[in-house]
SERO-4910 file (N, C-alpha, C, O; in steps of 0.05 Angstrom, whole numbers):
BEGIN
 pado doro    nc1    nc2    nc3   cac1   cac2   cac3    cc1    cc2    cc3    oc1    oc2    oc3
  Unk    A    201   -103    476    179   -106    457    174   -136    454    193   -151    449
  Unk    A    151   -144    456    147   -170    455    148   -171    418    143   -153    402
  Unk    A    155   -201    412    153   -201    383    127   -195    365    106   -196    379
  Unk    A    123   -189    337     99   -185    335     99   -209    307     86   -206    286
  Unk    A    113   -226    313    117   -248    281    105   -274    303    110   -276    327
  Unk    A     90   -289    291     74   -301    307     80   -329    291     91   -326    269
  Unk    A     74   -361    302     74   -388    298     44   -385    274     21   -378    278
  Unk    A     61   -393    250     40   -385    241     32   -368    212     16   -373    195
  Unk    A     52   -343    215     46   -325    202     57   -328    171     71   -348    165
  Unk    A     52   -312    155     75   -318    125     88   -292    125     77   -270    126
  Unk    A    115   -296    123    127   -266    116    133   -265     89    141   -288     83
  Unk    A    133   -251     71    133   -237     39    158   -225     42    162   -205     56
  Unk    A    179   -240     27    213   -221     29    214   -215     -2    207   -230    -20
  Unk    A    223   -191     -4    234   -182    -28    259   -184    -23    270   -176     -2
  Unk    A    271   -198    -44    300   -204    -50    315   -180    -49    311   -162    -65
  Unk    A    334   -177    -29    357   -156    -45    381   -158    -24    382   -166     -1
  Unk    A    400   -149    -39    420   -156    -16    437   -133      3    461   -131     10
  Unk    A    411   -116      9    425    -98     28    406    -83     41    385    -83     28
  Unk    A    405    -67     67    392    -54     82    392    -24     91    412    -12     96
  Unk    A    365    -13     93    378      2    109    366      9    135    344     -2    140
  Unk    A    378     29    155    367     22    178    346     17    193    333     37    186
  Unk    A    329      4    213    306      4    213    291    -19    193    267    -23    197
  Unk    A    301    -31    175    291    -51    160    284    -77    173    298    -82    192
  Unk    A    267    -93    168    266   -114    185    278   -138    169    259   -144    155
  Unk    A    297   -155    162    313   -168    146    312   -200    153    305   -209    175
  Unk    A    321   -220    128    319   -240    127    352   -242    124    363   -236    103
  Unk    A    366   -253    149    398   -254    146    404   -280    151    389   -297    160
  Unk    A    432   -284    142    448   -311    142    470   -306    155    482   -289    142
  Unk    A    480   -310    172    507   -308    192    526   -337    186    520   -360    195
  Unk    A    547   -330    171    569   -344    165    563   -374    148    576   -395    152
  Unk    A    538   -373    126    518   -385    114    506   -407    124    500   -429    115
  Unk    A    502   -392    150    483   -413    167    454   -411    167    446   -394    152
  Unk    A    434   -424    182    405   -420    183    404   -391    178    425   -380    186
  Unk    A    382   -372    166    371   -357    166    359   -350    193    355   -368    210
  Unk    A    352   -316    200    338   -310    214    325   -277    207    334   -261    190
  Unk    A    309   -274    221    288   -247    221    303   -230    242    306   -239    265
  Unk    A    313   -206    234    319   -184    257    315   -161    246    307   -161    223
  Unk    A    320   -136    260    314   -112    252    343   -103    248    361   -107    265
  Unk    A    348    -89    222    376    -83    216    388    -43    235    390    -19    230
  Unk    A    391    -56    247    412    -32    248    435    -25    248    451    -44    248
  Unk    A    446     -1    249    487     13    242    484     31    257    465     47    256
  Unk    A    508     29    275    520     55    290    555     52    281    571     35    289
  Unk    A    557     73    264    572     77    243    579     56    226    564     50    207
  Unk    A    613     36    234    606     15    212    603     -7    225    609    -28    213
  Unk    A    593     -8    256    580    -32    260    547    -36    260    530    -20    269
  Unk    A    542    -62    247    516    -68    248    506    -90    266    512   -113    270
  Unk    A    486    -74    276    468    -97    303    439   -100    287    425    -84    276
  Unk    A    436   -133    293    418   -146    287    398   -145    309    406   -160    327
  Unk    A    379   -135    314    363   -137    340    342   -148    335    329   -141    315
  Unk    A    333   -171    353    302   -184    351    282   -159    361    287   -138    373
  Unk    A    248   -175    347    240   -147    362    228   -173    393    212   -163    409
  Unk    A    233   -190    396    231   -202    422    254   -196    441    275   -207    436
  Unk    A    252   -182    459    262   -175    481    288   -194    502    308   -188    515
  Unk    A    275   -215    498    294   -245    509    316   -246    501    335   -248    516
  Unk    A    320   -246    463    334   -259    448    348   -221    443    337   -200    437
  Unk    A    379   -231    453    408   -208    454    410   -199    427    403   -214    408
  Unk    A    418   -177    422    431   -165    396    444   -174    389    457   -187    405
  Unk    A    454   -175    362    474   -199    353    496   -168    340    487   -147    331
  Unk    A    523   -174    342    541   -150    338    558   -151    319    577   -166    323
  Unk    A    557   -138    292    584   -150    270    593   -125    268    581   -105    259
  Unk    A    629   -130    282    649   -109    275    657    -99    253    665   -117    239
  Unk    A    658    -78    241    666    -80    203    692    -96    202    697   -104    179
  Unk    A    710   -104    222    734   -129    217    724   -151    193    740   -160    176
  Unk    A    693   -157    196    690   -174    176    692   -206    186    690   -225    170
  Unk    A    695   -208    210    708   -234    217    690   -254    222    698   -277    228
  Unk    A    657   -245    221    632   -261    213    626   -263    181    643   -265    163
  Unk    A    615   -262    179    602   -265    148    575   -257    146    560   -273    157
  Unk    A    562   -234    136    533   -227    146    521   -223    122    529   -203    110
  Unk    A    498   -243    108    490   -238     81    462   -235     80    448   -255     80
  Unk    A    452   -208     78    431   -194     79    416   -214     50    427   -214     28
  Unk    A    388   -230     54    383   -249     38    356   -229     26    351   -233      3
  Unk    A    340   -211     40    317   -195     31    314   -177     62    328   -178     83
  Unk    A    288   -159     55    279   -149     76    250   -162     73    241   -173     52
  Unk    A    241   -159     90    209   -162     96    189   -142     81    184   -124     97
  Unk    A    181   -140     64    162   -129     58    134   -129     66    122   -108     67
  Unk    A    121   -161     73     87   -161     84     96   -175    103    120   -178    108
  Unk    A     71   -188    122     68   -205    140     41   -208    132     27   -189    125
  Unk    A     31   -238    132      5   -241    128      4   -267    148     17   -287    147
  Unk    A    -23   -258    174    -38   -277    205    -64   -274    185    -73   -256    171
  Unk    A    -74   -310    195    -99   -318    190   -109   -310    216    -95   -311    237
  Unk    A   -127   -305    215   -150   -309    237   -166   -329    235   -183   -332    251
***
């Protein structure tokens, strides 16, 4: 899937600090830069997947041995034309 978040766009996050699957999320990995992925779990691991095709799934074991802090989900997206 090519991405559909564009140079440009404003995304609208509602704050909360948890997901569920299918959500599209604003995350922090080990309280580093922020990024946009789509949250998913297959049981208690959760994969971060871009919806750009290039960029790999990102994989956190429930070991815990990353740090993964769900900052909001996406609620809008608002493109000027």
């Amino acid at each position: 899937m090519d991405p559909f978040i564009l140079p440009g766009d404003l995304l609208i996050i509602k704050r909360q600090p948890f997901a569920v699957p299918d959500d599209l999320v604003l995350v922090s990995v080990n309280g580093e830069a922020a990024v946009v992925r789509r949250f998913q779990r297959e049981k208690k691991t959760i994969l971060l997947i871009a919806d750009n095709a290039r960029v790999r799934p990102q994989i956190f074991p429930p070991d815990g041995s990353d740090s993964l802090s769900v900052l909001g989900v996406v609620s809008e997206l608002r493109r000027a034309f």
